[in-house]
C-alpha positions in Angstrom: 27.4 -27.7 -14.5 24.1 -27.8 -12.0 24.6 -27.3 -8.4 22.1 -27.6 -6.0 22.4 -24.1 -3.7 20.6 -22.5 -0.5 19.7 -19.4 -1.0 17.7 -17.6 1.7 14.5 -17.5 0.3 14.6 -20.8 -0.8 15.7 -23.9 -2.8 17.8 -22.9 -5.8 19.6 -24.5 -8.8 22.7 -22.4 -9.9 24.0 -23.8 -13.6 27.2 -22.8 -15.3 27.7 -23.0 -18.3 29.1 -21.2 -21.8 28.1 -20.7 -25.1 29.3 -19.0 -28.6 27.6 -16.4 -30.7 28.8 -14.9 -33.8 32.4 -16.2 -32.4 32.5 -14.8 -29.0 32.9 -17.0 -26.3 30.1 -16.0 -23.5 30.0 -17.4 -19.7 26.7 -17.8 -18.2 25.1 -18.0 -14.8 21.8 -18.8 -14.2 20.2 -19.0 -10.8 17.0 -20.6 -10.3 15.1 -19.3 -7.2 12.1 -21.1 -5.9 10.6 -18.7 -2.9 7.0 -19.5 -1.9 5.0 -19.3 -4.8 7.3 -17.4 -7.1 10.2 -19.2 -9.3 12.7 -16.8 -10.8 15.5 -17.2 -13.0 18.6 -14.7 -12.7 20.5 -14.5 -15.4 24.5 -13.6 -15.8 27.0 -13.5 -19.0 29.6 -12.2 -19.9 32.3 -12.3 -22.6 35.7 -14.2 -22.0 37.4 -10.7 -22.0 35.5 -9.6 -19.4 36.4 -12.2 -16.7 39.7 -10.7 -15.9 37.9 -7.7 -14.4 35.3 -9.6 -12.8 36.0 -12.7 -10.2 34.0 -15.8 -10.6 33.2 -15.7 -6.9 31.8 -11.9 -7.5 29.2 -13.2 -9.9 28.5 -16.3 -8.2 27.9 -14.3 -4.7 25.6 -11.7 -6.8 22.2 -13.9 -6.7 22.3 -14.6 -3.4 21.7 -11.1 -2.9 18.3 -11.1 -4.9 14.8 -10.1 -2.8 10.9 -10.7 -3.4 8.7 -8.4 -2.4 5.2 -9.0 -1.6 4.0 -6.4 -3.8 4.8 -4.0 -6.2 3.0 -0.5 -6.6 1.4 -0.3 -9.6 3.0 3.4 -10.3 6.6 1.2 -10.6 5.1 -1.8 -12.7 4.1 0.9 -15.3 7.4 2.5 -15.2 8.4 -1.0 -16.1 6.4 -1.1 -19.3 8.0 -0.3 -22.7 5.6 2.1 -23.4 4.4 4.9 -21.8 0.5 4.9 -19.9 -2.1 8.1 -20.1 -4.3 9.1 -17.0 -4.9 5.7 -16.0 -8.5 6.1 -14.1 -9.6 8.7 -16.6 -12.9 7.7 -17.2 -13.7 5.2 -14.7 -10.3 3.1 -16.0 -8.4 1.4 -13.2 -5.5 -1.1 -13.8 -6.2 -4.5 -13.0 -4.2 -7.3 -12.3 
């Protein structure tokens, strides 16, 4: 299912939809958020099972919540990394975007 949503930073497309893997039925919610120059797809499954504990209204509220921010230190991006960065600026090294 596609439905057209606004969210409030911007146009978004909300799909519903399910699928199976290795026999377990999944639910999935994806959000696609168009603010400014930025698109970003938010992403929610969850097993059958776990519906029951979780309303459908709960999960479909959850996106709406999500923020850009103009910019990111780099200090968080590299904690964001999946490895770990020396002295960065040792030796005349800066990052660079």
């Amino acid at each position: 299912m596609r439905r057209a949503k606004t969210h409030p930073l911007g146009a978004a497309l909300l799909l519903i939809g399910q699928q199976n893997i290795e026999g377990q039925r999944l639910r999935k919610w994806i959000l696609v958020l168009s603010a400014g120059d930025i698109t970003a797809p938010i992403s929610v499954q969850l097993p059958d099972a776990a519906l029951t504990s979780c309303p459908t209204a709960a999960i479909r509220a959850a996106p709406m919540s999500a923020a850009v921010r103009s910019t990111v230190p780099v200090d968080e991006q590299l904690t964001q990394v999946p490895f770990r960065v020396g002295e960065i600026g040792a030796g005349g090294q800066a990052p660079a975007r």
